[in-house]
DRENMARVEX-7353 format. One record per atom (N, C-alpha, C): residue in three letters; x, y, z. Coordinates in steps of 0.02 Angstrom, whole numbers, padded with zeros to 5 digits, always signed. Layout:
# DRENMARVEX-7353
ALAXYZ/...
***
This chain:
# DRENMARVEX-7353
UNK+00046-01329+00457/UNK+00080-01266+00473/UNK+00027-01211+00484/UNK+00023-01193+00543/UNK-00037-01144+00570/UNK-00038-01070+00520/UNK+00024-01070+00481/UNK+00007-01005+00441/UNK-00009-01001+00398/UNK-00042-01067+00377/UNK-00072-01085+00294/UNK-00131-01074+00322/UNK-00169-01082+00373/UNK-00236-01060+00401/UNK-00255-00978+00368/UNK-00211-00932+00376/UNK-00200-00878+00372/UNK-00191-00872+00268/UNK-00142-00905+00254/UNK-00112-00890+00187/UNK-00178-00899+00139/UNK-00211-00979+00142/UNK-00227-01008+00108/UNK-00300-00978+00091/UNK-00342-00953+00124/UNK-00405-00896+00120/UNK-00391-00841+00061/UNK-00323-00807+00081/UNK-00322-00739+00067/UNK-00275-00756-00026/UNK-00243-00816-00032/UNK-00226-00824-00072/UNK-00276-00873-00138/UNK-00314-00860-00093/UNK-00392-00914-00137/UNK-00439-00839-00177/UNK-00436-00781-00136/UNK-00475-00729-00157/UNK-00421-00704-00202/UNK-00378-00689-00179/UNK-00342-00630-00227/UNK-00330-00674-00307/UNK-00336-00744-00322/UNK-00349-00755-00374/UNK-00397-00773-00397/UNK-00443-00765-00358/UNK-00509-00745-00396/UNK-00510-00677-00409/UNK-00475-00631-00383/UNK-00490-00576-00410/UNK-00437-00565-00460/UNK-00381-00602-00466/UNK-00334-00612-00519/UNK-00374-00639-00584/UNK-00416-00687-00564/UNK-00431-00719-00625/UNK-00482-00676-00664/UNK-00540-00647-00624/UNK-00571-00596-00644/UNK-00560-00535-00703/UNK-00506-00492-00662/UNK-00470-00417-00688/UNK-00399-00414-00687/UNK-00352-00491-00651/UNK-00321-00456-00645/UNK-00278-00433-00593/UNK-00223-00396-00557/UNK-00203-00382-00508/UNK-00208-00410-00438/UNK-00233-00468-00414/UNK-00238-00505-00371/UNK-00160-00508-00332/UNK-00111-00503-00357/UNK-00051-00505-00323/UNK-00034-00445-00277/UNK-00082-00391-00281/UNK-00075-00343-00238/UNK-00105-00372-00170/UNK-00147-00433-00177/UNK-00166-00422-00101/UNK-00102-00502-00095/UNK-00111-00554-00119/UNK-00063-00627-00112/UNK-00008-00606-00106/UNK+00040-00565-00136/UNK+00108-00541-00109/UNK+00130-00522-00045/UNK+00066-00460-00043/UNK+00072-00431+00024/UNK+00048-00472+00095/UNK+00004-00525+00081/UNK+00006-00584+00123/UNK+00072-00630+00143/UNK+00098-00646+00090/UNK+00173-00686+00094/UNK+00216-00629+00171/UNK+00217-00587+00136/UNK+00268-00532+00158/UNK+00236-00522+00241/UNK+00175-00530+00247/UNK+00144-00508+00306/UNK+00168-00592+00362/UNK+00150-00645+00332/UNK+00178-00691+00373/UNK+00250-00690+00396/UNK+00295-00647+00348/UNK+00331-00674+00389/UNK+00419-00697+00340/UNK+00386-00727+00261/UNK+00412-00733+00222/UNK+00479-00697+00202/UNK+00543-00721+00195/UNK+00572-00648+00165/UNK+00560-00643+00098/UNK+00570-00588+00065/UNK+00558-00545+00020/UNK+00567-00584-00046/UNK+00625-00637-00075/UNK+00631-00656-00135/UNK+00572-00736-00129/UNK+00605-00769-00068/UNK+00531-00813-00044/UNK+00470-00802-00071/UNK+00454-00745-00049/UNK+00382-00711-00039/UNK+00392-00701-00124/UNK+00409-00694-00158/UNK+00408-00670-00235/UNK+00391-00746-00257/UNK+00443-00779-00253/UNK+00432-00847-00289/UNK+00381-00914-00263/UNK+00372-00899-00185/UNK+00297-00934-00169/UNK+00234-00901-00213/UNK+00229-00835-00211/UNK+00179-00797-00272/UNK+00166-00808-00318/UNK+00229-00824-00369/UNK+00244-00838-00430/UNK+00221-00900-00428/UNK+00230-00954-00389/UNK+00216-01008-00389/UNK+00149-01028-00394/UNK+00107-01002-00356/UNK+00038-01021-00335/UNK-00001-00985-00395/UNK-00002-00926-00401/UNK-00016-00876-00460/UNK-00020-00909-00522/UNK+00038-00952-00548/UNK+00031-00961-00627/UNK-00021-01011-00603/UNK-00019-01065-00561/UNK-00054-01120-00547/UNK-00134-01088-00552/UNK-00134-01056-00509/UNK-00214-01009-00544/UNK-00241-00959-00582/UNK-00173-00939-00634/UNK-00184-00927-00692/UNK-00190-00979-00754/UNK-00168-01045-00726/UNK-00163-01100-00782/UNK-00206-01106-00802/UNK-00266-01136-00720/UNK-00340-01148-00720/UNK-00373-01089-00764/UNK-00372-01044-00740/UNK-00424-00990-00783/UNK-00411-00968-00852/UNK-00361-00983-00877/UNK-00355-00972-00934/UNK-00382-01043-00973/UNK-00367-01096-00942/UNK-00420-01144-00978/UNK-00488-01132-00970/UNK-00505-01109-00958/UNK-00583-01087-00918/UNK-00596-01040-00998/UNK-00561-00983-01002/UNK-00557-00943-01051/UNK-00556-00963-01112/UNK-00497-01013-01141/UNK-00514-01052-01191/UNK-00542-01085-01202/UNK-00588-01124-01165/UNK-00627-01148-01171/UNK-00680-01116-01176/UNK-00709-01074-01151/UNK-00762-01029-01158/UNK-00769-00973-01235/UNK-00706-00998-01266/UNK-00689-00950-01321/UNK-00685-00867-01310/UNK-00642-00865-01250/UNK-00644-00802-01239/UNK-00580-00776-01252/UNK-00527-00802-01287/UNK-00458-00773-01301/UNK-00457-00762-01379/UNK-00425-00710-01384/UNK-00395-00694-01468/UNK-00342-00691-01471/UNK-00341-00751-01495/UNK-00261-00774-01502/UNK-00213-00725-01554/UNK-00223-00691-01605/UNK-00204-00671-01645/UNK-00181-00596-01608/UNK-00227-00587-01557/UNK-00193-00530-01496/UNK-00158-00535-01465/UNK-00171-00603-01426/UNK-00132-00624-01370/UNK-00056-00639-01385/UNK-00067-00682-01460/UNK+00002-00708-01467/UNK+00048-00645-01475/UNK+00053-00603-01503/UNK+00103-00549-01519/UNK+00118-00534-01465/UNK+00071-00504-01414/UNK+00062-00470-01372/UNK+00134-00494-01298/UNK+00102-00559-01318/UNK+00162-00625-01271/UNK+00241-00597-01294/UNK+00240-00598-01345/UNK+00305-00605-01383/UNK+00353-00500-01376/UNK+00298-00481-01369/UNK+00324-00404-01374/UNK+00296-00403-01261/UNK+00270-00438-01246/UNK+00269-00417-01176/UNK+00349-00431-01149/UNK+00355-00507-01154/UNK+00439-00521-01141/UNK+00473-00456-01166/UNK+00487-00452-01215/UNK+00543-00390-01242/UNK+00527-00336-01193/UNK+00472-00317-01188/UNK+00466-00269-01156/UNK+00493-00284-01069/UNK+00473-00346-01046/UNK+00498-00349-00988/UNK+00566-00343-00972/UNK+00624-00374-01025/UNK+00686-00363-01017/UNK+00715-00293-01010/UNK+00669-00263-01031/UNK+00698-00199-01055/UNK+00680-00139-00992/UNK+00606-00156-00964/UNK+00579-00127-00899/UNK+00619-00138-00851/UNK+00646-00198-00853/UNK+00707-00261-00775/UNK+00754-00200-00795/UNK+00787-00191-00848/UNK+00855-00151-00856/UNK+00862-00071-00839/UNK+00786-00053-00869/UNK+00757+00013-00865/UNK+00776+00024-00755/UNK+00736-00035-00746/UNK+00714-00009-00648/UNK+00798+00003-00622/UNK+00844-00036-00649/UNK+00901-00049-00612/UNK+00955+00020-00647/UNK+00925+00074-00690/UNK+00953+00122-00692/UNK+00902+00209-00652/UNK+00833+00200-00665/UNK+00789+00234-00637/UNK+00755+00201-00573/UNK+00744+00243-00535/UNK+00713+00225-00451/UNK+00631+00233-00473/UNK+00596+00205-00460/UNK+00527+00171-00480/UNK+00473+00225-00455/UNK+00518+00269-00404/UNK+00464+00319-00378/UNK+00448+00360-00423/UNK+00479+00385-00474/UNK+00458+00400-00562/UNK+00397+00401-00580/UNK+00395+00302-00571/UNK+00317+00317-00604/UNK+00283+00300-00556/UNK+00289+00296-00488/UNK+00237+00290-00435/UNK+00202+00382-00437/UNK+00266+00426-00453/UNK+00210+00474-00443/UNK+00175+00496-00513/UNK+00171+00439-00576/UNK+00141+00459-00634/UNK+00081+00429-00597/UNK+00107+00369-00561/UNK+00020+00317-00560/UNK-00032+00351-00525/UNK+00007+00395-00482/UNK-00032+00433-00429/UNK-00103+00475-00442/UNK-00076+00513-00502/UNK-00127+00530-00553/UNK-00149+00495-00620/UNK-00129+00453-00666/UNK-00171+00400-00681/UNK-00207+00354-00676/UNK-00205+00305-00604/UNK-00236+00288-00585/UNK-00318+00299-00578/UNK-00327+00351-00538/UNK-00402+00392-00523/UNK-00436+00432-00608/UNK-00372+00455-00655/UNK-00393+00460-00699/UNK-00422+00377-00745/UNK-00393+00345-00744/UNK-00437+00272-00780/UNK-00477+00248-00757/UNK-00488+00269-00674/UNK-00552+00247-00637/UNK-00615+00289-00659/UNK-00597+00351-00666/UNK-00660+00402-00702/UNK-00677+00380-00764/UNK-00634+00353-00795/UNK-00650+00359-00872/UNK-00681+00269-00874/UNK-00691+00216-00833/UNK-00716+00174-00841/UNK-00801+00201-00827/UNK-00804+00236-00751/UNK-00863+00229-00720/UNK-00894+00288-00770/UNK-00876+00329-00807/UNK-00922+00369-00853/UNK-00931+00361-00897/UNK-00889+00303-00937/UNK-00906+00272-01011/UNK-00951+00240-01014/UNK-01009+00252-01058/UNK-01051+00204-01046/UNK-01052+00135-01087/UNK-00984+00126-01106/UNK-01010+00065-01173/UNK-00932+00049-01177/UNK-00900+00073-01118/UNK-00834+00033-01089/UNK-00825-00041-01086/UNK-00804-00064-01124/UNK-00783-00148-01113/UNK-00837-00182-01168/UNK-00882-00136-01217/UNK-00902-00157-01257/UNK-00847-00169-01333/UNK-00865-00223-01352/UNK-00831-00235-01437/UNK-00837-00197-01485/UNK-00781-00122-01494/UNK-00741-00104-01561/UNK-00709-00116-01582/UNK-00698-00176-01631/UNK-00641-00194-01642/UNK-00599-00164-01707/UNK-00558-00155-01721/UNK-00510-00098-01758/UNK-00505-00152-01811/UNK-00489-00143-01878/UNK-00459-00153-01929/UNK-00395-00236-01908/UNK-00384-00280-01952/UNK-00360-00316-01914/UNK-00290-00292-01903/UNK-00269-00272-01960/UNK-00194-00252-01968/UNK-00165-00206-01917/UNK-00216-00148-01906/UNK-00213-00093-01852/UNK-00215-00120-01760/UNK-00249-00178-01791/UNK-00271-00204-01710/UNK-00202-00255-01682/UNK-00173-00290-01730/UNK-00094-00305-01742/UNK-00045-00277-01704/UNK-00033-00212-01749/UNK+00002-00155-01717/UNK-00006-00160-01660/UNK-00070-00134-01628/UNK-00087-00112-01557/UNK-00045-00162-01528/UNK-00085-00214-01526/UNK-00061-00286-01498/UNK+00011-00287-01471/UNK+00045-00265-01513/UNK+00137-00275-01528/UNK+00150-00242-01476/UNK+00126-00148-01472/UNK+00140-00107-01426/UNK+00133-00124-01378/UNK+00063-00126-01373/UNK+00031-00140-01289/UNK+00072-00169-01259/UNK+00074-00248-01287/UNK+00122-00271-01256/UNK+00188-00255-01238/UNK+00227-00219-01267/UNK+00285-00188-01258/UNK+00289-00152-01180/UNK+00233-00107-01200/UNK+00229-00058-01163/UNK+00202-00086-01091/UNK+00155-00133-01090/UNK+00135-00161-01019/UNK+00203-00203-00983/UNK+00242-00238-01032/UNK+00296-00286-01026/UNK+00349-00238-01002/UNK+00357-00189-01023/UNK+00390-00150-01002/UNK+00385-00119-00909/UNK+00323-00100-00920/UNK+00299-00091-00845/UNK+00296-00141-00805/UNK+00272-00191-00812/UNK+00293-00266-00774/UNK+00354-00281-00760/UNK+00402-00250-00787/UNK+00486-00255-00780/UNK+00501-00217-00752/UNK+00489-00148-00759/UNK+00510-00087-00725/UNK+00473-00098-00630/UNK+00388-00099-00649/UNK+00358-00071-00583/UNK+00315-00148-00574/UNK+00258-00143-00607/UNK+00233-00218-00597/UNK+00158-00230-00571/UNK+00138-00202-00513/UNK+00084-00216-00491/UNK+00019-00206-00562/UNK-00018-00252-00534/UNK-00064-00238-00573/UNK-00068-00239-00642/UNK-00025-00271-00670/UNK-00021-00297-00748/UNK-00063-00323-00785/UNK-00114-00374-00763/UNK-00144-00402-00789/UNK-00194-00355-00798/UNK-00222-00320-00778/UNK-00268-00262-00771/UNK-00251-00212-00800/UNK-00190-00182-00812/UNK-00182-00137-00867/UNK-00214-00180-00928/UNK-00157-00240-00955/UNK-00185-00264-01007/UNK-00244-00292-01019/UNK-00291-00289-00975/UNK-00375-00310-01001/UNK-00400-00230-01023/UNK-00377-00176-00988/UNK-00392-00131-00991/UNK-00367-00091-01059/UNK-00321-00118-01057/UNK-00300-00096-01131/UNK-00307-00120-01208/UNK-00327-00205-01181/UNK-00372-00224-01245/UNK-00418-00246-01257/UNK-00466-00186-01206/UNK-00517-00146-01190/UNK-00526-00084-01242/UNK-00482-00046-01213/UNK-00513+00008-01241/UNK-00462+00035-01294/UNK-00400+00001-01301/UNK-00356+00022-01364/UNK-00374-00025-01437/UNK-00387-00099-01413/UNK-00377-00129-01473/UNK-00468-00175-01499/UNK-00502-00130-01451/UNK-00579-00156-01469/UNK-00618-00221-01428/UNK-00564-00261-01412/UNK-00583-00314-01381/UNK-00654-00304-01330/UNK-00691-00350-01330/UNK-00731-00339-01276/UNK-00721-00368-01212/UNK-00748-00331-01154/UNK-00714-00355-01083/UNK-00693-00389-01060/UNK-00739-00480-01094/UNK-00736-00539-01079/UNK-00672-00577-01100/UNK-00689-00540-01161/UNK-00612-00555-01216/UNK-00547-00535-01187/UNK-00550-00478-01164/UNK-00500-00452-01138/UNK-00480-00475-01098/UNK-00496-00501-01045/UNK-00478-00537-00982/UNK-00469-00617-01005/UNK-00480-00631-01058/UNK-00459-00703-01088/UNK-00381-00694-01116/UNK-00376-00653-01144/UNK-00329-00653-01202/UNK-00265-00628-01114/UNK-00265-00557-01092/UNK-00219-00543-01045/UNK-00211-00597-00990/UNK-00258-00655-00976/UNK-00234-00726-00957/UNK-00186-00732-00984/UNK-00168-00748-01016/UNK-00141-00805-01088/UNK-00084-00742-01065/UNK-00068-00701-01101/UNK-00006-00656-01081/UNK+00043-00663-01022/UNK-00025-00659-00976/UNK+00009-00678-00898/UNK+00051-00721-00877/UNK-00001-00779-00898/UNK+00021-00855-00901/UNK+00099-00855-00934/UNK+00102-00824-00973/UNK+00176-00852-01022/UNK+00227-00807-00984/UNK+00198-00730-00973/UNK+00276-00722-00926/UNK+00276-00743-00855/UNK+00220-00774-00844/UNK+00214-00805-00764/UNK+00274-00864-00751/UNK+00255-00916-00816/UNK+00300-00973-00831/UNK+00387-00947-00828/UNK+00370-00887-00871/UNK+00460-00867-00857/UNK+00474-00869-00801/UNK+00454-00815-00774/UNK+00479-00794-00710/UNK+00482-00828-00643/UNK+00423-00895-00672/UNK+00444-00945-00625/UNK+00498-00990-00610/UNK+00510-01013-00677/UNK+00561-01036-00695/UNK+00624-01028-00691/UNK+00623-00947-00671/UNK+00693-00916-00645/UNK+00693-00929-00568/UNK+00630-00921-00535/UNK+00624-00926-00428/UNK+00660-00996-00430/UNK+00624-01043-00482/UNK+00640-01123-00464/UNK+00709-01121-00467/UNK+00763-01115-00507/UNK+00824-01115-00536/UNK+00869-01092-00460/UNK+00841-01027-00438/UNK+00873-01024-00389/UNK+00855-01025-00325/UNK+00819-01081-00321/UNK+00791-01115-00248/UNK+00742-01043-00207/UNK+00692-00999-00250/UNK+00668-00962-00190/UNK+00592-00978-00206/UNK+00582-01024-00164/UNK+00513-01061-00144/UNK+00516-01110-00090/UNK+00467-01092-00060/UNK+00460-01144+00013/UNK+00409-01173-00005/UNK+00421-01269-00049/UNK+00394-01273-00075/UNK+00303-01317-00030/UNK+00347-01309+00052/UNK+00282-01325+00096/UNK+00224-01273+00128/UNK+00240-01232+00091/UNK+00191-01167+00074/UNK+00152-01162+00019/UNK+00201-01166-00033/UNK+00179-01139-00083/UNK+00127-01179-00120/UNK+00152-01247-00126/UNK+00106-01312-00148/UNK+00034-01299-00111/UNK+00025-01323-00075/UNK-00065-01280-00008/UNK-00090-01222-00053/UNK-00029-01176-00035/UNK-00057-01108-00088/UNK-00082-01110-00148/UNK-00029-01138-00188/UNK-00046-01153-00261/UNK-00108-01193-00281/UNK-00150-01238-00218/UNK-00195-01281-00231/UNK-00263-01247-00214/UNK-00232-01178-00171/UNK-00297-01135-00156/UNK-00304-01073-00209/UNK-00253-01059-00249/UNK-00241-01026-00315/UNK-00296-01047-00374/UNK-00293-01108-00362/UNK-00299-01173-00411/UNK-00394-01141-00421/UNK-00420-01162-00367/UNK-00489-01156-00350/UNK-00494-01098-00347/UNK-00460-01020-00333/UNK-00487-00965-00333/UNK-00490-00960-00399/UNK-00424-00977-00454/UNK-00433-00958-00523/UNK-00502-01007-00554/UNK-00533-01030-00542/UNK-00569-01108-00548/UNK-00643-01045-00554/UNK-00661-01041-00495/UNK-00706-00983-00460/UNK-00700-00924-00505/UNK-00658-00884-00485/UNK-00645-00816-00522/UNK-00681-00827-00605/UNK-00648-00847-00639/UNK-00658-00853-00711/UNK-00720-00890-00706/UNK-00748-00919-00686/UNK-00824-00946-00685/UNK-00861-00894-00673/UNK-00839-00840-00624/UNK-00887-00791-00627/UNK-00891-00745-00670/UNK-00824-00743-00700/UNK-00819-00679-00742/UNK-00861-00715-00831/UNK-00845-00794-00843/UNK-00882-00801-00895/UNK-00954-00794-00882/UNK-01001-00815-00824/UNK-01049-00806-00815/UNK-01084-00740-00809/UNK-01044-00671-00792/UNK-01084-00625-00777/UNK-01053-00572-00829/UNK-00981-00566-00854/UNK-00976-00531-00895/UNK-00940-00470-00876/UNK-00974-00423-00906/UNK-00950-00363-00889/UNK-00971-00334-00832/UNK-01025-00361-00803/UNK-01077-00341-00728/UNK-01024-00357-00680/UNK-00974-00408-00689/UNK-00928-00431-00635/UNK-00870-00420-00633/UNK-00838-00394-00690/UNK-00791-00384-00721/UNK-00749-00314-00713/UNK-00806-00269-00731/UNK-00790-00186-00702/UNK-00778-00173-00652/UNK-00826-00187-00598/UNK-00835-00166-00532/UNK-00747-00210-00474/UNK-00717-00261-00524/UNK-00664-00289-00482/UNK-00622-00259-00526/UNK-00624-00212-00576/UNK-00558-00176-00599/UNK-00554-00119-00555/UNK-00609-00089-00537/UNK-00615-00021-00508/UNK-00592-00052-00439/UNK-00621-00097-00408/UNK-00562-00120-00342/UNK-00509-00135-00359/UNK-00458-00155-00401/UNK-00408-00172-00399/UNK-00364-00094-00424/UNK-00403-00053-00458/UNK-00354+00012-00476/UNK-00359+00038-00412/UNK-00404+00031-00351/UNK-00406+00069-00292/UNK-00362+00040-00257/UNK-00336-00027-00252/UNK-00282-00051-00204/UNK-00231-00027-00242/UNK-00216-00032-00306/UNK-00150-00018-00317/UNK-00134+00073-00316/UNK-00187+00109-00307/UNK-00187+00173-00294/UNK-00153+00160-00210/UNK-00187+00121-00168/UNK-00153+00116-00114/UNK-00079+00109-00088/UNK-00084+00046-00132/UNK-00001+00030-00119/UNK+00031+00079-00147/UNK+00039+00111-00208/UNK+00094+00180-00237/UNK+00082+00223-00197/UNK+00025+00235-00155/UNK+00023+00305-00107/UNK+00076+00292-00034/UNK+00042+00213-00016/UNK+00093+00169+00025/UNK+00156+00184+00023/UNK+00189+00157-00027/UNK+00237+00159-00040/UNK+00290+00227-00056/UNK+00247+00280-00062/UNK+00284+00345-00061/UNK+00303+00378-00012/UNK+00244+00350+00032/UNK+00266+00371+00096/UNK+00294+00341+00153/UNK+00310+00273+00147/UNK+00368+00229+00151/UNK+00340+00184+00219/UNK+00275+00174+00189/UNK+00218+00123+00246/UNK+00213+00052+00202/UNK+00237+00014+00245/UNK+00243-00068+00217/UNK+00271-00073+00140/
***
């Protein structure tokens, strides 16, 4: 199928840059959607290929001992809650809400990475305190993943980053592992009601496979040198798309 020529490139990078920081579905979604895909399709071919190269990199992560489980796990458990509650939240509030909060947070978390100098370094909090966090965060990101969405995985590296001490590497181990579990949900719901073309998505999912493979190889190997610089691209696309989107371009 001549449009996997097209798919299968762009869906190999954006999870490497998924596997990295994070937010990779800003550019793989908007690929689906650009071929051609309709809209719930295009969600659940995503979903599809996505966990497949979130699977890979999160073994990459545990294996590398880069997850804290004792973060992650809560975090899983209060992200769901929070997602139910974001899904219920969007279907009473119109999302342009917080597109125009992101408008100005965004560029504000981009300043405050590139002038910190010891950003994504390990403070880690008290364990009990770091608990707590854990619970919230997750709430609160799970929440936004329900409500709005882009760029989730990247809040939460970013947030247990710089809320709950984790260091960068860590962080992007452990918000794997998060991903991964509401990835599995939400897949599980596309499958149920047939929205996957599954002679797309399979190709896709195998070029997912190898970007998440890649991605997380680079990010264990270089760290925080590789790590920052693809958060600060990924807060700049998703600055794109909410500006996009306000003004009612793609």
């Amino acid at each position: 199928m001549s449009v996997l020529w097209i798919l299968c490139p762009i869906i190999a990078i954006g999870a490497i840059i998924d596997s990295i920081a994070g937010g990779g579905g800003l550019i793989t979604l908007t690929a689906y959607v650009a071929v051609g895909l309709p809209p719930q399709i295009a969600l659940g071919n995503n979903k599809f290929a996505s966990t497949s190269g979130t699977t890979i990199a999160c073994i990459r992560y545990i294996r590398g001992n880069q997850v804290d489980w004792k973060v992650g796990t809560l975090a899983v458990v209060m992200s769901m809650a929070g997602s139910f509650l974001g899904s219920n939240l969007a279907a009473l509030y119109a999302d342009r809400y917080l597109q125009y909060l992101l408008v100005f947070l965004v560029p504000a978390i981009a300043v405050f990475m590139m002038i910190k100098p010891n950003f994504g370094q390990a403070k880690m909090r008290n364990a009990k305190v770091a608990l707590i966090l854990s619970g919230i965060s997750g709430l609160v990101i799970g929440t936004y993943d329900g409500f709005f969405g882009p760029g989730t995985g990247m809040f939460l590296t970013l947030i247990f980053t710089s809320v709950i001490g984790l260091d960068l590497l860590k962080s992007c181990g452990t918000a794997k592992v998060v991903n991964l579990a509401s990835n599995i949900a939400a897949l599980a719901t596309f499958i149920i009601r047939g929205n996957i073309n599954y002679a797309i998505a399979i190709p896709c999912a195998l070029s997912s496979i190898i970007g998440g493979y890649i991605g997380s190889g680079l990010a264990l190997k270089g760290g925080a040198k590789v790590v920052k610089p693809v958060m600060l691209f990924v807060l700049f696309l998703l600055l794109l798309k909410v500006v996009f989107g306000m003004l009612g371009i793609g």
